[in-house]
py3Dmol code that shows the C-alpha trace and the ligand (Angstrom):
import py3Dmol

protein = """\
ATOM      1  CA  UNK A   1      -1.339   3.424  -8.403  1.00  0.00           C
ATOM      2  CA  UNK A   2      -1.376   3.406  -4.579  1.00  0.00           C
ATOM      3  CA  UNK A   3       1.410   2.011  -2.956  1.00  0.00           C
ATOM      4  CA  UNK A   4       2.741   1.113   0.470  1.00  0.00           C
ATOM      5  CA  UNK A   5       2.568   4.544   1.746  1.00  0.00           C
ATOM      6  CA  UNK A   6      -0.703   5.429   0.281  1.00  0.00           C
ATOM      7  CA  UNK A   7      -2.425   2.081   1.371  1.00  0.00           C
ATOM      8  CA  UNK A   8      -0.868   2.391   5.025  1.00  0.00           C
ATOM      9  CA  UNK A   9      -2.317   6.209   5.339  1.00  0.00           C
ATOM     10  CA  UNK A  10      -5.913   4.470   4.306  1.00  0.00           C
ATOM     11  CA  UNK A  11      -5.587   1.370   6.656  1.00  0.00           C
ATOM     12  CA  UNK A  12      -4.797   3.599   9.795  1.00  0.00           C
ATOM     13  CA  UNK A  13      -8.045   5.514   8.347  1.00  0.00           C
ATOM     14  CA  UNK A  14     -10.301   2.684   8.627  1.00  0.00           C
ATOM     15  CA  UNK A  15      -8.959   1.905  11.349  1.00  0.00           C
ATOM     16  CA  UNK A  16      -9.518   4.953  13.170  1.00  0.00           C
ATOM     17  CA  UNK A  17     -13.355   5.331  12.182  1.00  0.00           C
ATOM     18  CA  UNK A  18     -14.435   1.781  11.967  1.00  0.00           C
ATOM     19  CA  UNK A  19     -12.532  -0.177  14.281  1.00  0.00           C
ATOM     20  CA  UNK A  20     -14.825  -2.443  16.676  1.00  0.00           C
ATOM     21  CA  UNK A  21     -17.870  -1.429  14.729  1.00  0.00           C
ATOM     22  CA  UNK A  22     -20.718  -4.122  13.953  1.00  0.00           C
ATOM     23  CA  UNK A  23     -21.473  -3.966   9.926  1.00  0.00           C
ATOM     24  CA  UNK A  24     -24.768  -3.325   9.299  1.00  0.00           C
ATOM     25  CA  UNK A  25     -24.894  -4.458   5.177  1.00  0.00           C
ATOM     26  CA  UNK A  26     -22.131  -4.995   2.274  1.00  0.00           C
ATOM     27  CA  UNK A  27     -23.325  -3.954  -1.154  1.00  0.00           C
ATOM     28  CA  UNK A  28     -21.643  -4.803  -3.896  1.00  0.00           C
ATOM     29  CA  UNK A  29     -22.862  -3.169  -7.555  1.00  0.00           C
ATOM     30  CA  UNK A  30     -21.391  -4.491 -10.720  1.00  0.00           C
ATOM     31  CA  UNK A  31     -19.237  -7.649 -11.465  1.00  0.00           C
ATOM     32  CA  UNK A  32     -16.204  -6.111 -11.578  1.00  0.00           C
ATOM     33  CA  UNK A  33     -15.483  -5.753  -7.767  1.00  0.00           C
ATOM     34  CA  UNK A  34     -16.032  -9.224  -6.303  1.00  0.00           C
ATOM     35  CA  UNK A  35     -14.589 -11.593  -9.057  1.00  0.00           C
ATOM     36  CA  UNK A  36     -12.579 -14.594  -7.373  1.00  0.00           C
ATOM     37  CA  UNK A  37     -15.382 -15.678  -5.930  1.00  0.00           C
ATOM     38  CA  UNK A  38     -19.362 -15.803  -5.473  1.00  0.00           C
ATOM     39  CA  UNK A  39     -20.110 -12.153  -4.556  1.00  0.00           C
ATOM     40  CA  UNK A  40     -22.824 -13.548  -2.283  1.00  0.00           C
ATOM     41  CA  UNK A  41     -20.646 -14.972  -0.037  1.00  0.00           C
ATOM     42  CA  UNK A  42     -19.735 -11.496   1.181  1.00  0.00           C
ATOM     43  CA  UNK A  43     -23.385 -11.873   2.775  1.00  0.00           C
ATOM     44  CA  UNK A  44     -21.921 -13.589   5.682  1.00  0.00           C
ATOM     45  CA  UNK A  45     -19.993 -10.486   7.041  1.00  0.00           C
ATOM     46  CA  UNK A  46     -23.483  -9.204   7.811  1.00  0.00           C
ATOM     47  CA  UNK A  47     -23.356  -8.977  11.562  1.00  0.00           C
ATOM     48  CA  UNK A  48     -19.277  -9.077  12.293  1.00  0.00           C
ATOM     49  CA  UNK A  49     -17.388  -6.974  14.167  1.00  0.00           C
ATOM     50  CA  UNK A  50     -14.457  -5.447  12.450  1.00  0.00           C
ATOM     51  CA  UNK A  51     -11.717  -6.453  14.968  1.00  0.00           C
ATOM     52  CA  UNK A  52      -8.476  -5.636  12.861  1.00  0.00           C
ATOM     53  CA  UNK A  53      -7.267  -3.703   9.839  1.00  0.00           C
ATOM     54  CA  UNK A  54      -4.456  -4.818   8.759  1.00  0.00           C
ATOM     55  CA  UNK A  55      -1.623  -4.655   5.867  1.00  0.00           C
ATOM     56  CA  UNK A  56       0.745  -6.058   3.729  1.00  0.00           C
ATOM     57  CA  UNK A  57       2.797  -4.447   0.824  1.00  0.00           C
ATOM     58  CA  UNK A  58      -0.673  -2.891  -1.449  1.00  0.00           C
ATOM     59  CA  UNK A  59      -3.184  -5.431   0.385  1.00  0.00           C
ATOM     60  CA  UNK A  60      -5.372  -4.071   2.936  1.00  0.00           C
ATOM     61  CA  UNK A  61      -6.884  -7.459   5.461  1.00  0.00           C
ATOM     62  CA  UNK A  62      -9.946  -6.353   7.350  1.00  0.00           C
ATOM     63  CA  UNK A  63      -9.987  -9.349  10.209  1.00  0.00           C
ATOM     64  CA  UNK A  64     -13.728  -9.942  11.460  1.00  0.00           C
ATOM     65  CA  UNK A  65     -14.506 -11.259  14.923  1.00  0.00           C
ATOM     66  CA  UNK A  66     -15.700 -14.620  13.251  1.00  0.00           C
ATOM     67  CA  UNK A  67     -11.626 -15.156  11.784  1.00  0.00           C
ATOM     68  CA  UNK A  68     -12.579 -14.089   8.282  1.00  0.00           C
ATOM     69  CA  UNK A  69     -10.755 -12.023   6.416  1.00  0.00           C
ATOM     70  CA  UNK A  70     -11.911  -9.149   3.778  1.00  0.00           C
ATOM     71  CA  UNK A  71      -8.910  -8.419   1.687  1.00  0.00           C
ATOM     72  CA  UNK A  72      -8.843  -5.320  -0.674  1.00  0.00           C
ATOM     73  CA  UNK A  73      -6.483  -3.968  -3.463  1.00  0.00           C
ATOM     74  CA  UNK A  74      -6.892  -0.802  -4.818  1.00  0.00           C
ATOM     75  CA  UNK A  75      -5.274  -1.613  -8.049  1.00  0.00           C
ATOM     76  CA  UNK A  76      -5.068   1.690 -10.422  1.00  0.00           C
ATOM     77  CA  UNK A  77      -7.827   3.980  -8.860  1.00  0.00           C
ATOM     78  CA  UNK A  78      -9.622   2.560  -6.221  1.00  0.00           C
ATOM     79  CA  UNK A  79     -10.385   4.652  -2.894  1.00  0.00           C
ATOM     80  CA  UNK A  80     -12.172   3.605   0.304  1.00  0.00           C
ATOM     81  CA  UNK A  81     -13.926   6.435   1.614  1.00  0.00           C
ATOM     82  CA  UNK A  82     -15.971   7.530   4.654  1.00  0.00           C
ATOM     83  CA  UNK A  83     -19.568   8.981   3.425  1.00  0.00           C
ATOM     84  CA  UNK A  84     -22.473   9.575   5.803  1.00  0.00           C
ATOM     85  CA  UNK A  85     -25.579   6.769   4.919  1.00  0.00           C
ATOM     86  CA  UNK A  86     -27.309   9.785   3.752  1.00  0.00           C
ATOM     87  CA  UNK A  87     -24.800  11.160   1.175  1.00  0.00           C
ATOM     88  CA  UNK A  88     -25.643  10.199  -2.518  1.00  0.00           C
ATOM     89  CA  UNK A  89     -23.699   7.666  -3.808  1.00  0.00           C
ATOM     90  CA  UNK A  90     -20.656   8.981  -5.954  1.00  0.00           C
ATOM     91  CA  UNK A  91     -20.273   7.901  -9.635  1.00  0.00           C
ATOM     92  CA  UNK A  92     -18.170   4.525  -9.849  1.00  0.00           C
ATOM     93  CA  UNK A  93     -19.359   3.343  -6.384  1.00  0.00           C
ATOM     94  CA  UNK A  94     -18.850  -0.699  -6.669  1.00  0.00           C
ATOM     95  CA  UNK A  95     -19.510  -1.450  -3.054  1.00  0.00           C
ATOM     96  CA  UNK A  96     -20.650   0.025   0.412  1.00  0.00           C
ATOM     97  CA  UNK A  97     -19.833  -1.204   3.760  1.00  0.00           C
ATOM     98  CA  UNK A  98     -22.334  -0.272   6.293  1.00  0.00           C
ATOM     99  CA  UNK A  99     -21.741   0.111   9.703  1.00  0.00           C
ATOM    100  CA  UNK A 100     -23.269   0.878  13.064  1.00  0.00           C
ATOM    101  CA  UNK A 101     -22.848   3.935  14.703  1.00  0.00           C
ATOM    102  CA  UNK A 102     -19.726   4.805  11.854  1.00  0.00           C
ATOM    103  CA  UNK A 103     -21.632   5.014   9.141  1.00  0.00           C
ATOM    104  CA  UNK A 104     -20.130   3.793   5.727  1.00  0.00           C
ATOM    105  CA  UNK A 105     -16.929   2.942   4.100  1.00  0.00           C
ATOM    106  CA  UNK A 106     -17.593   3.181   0.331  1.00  0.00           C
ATOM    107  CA  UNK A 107     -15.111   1.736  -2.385  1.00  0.00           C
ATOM    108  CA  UNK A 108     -15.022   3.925  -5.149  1.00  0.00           C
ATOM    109  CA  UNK A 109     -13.141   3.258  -8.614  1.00  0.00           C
ATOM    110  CA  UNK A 110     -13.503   4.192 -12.276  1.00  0.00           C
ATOM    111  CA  UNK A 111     -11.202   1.857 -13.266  1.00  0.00           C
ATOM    112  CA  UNK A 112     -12.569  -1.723 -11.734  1.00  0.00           C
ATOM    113  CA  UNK A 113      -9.395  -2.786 -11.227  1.00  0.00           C
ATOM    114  CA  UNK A 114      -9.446  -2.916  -7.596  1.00  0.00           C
ATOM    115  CA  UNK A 115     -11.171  -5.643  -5.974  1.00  0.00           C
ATOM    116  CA  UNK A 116     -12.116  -7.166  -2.487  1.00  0.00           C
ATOM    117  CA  UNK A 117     -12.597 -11.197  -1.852  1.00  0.00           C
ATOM    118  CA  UNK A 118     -12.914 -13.260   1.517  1.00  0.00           C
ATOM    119  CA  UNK A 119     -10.063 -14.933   2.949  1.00  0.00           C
ATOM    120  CA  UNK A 120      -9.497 -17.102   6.110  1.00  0.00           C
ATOM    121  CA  UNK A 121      -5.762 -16.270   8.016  1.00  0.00           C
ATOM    122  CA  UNK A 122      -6.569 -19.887   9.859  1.00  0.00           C
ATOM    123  CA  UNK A 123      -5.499 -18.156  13.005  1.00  0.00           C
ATOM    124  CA  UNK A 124      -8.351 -17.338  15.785  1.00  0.00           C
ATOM    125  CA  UNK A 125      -9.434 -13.728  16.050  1.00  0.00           C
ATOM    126  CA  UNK A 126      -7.902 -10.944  18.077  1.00  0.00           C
ATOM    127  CA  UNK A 127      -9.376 -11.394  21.305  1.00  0.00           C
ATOM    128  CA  UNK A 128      -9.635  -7.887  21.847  1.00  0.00           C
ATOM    129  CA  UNK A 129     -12.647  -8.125  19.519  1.00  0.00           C
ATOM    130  CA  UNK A 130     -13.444  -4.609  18.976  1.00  0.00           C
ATOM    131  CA  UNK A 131     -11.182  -3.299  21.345  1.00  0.00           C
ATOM    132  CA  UNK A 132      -9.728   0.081  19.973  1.00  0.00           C
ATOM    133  CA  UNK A 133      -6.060   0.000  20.172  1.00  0.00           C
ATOM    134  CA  UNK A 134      -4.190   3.734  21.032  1.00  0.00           C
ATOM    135  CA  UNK A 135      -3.999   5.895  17.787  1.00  0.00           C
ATOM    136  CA  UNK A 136      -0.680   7.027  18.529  1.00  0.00           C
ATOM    137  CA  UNK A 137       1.825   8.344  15.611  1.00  0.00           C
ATOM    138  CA  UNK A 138       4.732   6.362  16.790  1.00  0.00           C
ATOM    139  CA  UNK A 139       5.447   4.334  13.160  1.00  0.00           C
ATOM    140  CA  UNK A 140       6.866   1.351  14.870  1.00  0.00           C
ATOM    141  CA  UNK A 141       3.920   0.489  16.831  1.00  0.00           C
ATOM    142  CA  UNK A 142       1.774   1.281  13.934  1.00  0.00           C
ATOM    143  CA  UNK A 143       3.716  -1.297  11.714  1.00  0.00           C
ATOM    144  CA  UNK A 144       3.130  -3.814  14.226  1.00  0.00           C
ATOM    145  CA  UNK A 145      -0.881  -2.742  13.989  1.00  0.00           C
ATOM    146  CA  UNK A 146      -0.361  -3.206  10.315  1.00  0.00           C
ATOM    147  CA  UNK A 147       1.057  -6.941  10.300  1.00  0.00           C
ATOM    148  CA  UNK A 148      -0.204  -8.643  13.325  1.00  0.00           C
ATOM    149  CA  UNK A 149      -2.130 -10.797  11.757  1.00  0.00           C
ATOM    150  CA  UNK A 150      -1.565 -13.598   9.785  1.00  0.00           C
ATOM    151  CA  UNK A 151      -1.270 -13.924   5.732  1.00  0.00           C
ATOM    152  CA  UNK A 152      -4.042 -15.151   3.956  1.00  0.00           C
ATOM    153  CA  UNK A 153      -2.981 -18.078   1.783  1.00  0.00           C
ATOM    154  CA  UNK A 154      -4.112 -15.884  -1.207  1.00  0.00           C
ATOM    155  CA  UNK A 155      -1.066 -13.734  -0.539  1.00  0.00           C
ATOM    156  CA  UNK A 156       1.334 -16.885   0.509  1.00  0.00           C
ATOM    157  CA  UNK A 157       3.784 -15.468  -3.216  1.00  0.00           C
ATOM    158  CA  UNK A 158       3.848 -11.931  -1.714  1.00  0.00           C
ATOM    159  CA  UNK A 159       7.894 -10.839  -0.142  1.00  0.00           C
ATOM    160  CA  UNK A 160       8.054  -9.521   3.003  1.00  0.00           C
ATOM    161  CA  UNK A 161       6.593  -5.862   3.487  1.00  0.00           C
ATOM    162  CA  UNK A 162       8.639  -3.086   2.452  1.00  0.00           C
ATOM    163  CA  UNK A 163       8.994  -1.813   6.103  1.00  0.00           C
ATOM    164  CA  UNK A 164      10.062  -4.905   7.416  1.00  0.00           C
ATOM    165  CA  UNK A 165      13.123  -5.530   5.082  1.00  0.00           C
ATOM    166  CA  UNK A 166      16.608  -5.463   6.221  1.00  0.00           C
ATOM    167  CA  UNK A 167      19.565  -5.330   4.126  1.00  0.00           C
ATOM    168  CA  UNK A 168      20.258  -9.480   4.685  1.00  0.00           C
ATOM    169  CA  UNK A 169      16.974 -10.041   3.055  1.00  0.00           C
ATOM    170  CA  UNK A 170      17.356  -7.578   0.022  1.00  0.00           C
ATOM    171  CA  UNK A 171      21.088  -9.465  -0.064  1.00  0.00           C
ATOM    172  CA  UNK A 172      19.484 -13.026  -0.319  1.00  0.00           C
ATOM    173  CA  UNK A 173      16.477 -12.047  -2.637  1.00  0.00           C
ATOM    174  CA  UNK A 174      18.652 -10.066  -5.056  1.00  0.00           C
ATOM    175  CA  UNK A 175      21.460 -12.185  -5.087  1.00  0.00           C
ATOM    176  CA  UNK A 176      22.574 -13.249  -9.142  1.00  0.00           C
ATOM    177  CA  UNK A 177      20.037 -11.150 -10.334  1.00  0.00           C
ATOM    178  CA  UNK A 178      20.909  -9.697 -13.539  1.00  0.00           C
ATOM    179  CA  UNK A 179      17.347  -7.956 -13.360  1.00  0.00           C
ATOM    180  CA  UNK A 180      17.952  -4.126 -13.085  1.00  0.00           C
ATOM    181  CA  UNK A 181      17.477  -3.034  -9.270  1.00  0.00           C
ATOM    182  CA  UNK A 182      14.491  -1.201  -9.995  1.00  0.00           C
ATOM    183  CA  UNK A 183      12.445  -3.960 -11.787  1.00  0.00           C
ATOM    184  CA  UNK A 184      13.230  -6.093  -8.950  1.00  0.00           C
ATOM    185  CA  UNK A 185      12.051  -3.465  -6.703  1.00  0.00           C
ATOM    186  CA  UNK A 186       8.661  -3.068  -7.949  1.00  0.00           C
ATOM    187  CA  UNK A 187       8.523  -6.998  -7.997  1.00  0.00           C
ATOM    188  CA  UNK A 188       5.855  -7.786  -5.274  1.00  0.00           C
ATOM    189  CA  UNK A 189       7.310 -11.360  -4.908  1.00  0.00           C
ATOM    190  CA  UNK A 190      10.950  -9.445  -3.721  1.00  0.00           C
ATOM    191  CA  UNK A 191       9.512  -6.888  -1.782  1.00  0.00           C
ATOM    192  CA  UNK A 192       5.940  -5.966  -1.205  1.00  0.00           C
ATOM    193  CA  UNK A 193       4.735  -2.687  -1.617  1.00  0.00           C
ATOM    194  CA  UNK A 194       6.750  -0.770  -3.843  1.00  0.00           C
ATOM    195  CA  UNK A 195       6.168   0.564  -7.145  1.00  0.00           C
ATOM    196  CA  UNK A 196       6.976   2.925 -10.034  1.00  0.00           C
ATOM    197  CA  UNK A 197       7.118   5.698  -7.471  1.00  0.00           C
ATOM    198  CA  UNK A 198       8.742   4.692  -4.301  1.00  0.00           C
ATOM    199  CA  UNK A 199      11.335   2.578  -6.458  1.00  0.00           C
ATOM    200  CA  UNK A 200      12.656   5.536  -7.942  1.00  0.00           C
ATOM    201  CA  UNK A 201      13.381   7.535  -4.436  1.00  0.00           C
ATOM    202  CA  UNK A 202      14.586   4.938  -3.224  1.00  0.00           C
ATOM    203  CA  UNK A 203      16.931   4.325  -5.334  1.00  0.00           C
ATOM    204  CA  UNK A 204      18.248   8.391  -5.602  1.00  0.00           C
ATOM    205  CA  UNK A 205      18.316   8.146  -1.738  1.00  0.00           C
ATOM    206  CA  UNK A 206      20.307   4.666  -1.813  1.00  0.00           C
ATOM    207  CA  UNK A 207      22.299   6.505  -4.360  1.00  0.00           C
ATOM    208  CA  UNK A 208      22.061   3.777  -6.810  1.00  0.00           C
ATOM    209  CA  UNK A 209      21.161   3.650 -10.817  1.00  0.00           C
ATOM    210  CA  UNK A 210      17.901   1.708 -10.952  1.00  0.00           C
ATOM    211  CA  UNK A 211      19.621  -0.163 -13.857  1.00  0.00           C
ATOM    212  CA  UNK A 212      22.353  -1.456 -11.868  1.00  0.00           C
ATOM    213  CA  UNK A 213      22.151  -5.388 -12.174  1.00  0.00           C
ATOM    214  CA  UNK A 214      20.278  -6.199  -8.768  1.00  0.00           C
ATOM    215  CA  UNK A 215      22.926  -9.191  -7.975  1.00  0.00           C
ATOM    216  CA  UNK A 216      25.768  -6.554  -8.310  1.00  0.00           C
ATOM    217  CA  UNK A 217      25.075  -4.590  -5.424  1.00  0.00           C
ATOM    218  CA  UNK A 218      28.094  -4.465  -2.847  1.00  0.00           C
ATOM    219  CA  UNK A 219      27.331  -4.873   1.430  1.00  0.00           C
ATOM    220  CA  UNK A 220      27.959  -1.465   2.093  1.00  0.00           C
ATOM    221  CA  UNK A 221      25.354  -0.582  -1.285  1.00  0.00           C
ATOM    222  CA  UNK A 222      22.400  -3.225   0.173  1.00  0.00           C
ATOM    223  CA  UNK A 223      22.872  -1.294   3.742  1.00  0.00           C
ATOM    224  CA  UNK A 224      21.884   2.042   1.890  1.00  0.00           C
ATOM    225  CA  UNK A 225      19.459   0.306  -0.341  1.00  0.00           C
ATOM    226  CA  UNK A 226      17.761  -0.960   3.253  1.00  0.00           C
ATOM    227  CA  UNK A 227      18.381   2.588   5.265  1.00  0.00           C
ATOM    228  CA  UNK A 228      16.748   4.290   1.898  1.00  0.00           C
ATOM    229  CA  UNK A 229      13.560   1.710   1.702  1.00  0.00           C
ATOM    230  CA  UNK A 230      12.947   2.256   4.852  1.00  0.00           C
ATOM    231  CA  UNK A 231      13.261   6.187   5.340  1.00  0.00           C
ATOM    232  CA  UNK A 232      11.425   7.189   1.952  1.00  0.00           C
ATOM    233  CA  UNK A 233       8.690   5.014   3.024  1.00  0.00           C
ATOM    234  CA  UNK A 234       8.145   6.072   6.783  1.00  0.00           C
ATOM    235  CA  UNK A 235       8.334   9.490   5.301  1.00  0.00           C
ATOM    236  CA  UNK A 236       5.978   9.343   2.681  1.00  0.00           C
ATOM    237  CA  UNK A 237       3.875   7.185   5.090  1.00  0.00           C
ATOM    238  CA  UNK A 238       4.133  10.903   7.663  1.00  0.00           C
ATOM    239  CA  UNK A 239       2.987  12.758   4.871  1.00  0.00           C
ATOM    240  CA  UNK A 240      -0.302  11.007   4.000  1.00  0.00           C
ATOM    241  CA  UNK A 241       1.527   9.728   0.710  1.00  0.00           C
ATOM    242  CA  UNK A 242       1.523  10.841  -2.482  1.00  0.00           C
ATOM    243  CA  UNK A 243      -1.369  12.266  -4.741  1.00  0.00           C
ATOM    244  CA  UNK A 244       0.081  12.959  -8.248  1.00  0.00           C
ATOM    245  CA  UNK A 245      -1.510  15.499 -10.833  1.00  0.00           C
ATOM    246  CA  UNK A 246      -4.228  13.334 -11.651  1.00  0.00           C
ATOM    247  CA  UNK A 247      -5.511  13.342  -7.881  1.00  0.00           C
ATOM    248  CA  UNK A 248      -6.811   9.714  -7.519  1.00  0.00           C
ATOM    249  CA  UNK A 249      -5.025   8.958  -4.778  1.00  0.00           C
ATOM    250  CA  UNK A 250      -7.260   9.790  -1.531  1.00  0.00           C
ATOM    251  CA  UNK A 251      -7.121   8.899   1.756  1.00  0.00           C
ATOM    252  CA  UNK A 252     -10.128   7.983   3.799  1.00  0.00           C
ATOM    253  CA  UNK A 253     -11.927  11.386   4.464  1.00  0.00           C
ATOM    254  CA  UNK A 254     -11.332  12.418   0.957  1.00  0.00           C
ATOM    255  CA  UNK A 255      -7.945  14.422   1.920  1.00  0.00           C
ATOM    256  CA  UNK A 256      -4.693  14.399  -0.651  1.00  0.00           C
ATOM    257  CA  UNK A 257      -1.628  13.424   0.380  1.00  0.00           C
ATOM    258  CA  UNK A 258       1.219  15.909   0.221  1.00  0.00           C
ATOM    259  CA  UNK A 259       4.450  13.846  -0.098  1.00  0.00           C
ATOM    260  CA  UNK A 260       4.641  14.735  -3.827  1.00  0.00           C
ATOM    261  CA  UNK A 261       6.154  17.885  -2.927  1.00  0.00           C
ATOM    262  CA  UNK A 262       9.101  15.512  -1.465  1.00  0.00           C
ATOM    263  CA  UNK A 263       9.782  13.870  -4.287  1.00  0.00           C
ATOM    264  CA  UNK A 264      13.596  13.963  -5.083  1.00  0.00           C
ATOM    265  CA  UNK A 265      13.132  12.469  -8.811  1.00  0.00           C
ATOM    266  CA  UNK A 266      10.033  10.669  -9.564  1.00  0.00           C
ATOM    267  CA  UNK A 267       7.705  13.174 -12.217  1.00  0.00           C
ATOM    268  CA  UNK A 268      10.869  15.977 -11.993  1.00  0.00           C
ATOM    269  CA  UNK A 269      12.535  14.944 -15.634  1.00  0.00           C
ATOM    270  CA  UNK A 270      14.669  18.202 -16.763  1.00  0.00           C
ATOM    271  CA  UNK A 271      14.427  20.001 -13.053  1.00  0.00           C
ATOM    272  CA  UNK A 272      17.933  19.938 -11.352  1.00  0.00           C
ATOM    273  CA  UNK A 273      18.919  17.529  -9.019  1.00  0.00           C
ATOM    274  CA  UNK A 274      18.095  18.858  -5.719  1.00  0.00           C
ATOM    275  CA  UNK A 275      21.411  17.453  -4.335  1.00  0.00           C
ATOM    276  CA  UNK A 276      23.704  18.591  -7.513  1.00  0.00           C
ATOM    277  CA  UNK A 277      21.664  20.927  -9.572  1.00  0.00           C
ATOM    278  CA  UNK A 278      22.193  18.363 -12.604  1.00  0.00           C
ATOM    279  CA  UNK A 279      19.126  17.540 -14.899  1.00  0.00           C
ATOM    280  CA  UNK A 280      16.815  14.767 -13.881  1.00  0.00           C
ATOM    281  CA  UNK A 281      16.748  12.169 -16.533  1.00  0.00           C
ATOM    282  CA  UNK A 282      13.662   9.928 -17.548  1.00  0.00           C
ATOM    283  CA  UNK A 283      15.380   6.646 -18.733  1.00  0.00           C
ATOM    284  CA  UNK A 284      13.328   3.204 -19.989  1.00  0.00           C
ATOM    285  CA  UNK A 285      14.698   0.121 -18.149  1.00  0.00           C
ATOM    286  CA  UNK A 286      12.897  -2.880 -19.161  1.00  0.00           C
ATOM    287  CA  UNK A 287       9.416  -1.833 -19.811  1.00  0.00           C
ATOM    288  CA  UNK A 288       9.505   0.805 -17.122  1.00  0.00           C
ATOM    289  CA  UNK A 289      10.797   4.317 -17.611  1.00  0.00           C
ATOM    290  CA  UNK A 290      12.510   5.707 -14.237  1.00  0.00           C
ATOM    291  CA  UNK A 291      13.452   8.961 -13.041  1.00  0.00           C
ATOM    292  CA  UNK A 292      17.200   9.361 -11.765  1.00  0.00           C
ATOM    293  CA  UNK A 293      20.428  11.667 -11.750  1.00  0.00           C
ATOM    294  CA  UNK A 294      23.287  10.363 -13.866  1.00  0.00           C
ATOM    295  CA  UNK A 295      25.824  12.146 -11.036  1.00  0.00           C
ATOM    296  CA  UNK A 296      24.344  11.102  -7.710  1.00  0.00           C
ATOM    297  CA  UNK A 297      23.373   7.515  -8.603  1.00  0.00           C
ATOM    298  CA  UNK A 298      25.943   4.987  -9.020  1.00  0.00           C
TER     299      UNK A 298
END
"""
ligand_1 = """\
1
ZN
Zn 22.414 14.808 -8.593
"""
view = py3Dmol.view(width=600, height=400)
view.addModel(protein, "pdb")
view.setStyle({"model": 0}, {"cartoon": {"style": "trace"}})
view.addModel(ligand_1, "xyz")
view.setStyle({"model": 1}, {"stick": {}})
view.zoomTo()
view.show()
């Protein structure tokens, strides 16, 4: 499943291509896509500018000049990609953005999973209104591109984005938490963005079992747990994320990501530690198996 990294390297995507473009048409195709509400309402983006692409933890927000807000999870399989009007629609196409002069942005998943639904943030639209921002690479300012705007109430249970957390936060939120680290990790209400993946790095980096009880964790251990969150996932986030064996994971031209050949434990079971040369051990915590080295990770 996509996380943080993945969705960011498809949010600065769209933004890059359809940024201040007018959409021409939205077409959705099946049920599956558009479920929380009345796909019909989607009807009224007909016309909008696209005046911000936001973020936050797996949720992509596509502001509109009119203050609405087109929110989109990828779930399991889903992939947003740029296709000329011309091109034949690809099998599992559930919807198609039009847009002038850009072309379209076409959401493609076998699994239905993912979905898209219409959200107000309550707060007016960026005045900029189609203004396109600098594309620079700097990750701070693209953070800030990410989460300027304001969270639907949809996502009001969501924690704070991955990127953003500091050790006092993962202190407060995992405080008498007898949960193992990692299941609080992947919890989207702790800390939005990570999963099965990015848990498990961050925790080797941290140097910390992902079965430690989360509560346990000493200051100097949350510092690490913070300095870790945030380095695997700016990383990964540099290398286009990660596209695993199965190769659903795409970002918005169709390219793979290539921070797989990073990882440090997750999918390495039996290869030696890269810091120790000790096997890499699949364990089951909870319901959730996790990749780790018994030697570096206390
Ligand atoms: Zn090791």
């Amino acid at each position: 499943m996509p996380e943080l990294p993945e969705v960011e390297t498809v949010r600065r995507g769209v933004s890059r291509h359809y940024l201040g473009r007018k959409l021409l048409q939205l077409s959705v195709f099946g049920p599956r896509t558009v479920r929380r509400h009345d796909p019909g309402l989607l009807g009224a983006l007909r016309g909008r500018t696209l005046c911000s692409v936001g973020r936050h933890g797996k949720y992509l927000l596509l502001g509109w000049d009119d203050g609405q807000v087109l929110v989109a999870h990828l779930r399991m399989s889903g992939q947003l990609l740029a296709a000329k009007p011309s091109e034949p629609l690809l099998l599992h196409t559930h919807a198609v953005l039009r847009f002038s002069g850009a072309g379209d942005l076409r959401f493609v998943d076998p699994r239905t999973f993912g979905e898209f639904f219409l959200a107000w943030t309550g707060s007016a639209p960026n005045s900029a209104g189609g203004a396109r921002p600098p594309h620079g690479e700097d990750v701070a300012s693209m953070a800030a591109e990410a989460q300027a705007m304001a969270l639907p109430a949809e996502l009001a249970g969501l924690g704070p984005d991955a990127l953003d957390v500091g050790p006092a936060h993962l202190g407060a939120a995992l405080a008498g938490r007898r949960a193992p680290l990692k299941a609080l990790l992947v919890d989207q209400r702790v800390l939005a963005g990570v999963g099965n993946i990015y848990a498990d790095e961050i925790c080797f980096v941290a140097r910390l079992r992902p079965d430690r009880p989360a509560g346990g964790l000493r200051p100097a251990e949350l510092r690490r747990l913070a300095a870790a969150t945030h380095s695997v996932l700016t990383n990964a986030i540099a290398a286009g994320g990660s596209t695993l064996s199965d190769q659903r994971y795409r970002d918005v031209l169709g390219e793979a990501g290539s921070y797989q050949f990073e990882h440090k434990v997750y999918g390495r079971a039996g290869q030696p530690c890269l810091s120790c040369g000790r096997p890499i051990e699949r364990a089951t915590i909870g319901a959730k198996s996790a990749y780790l080295c018994r030697r570096c990770q206390r």
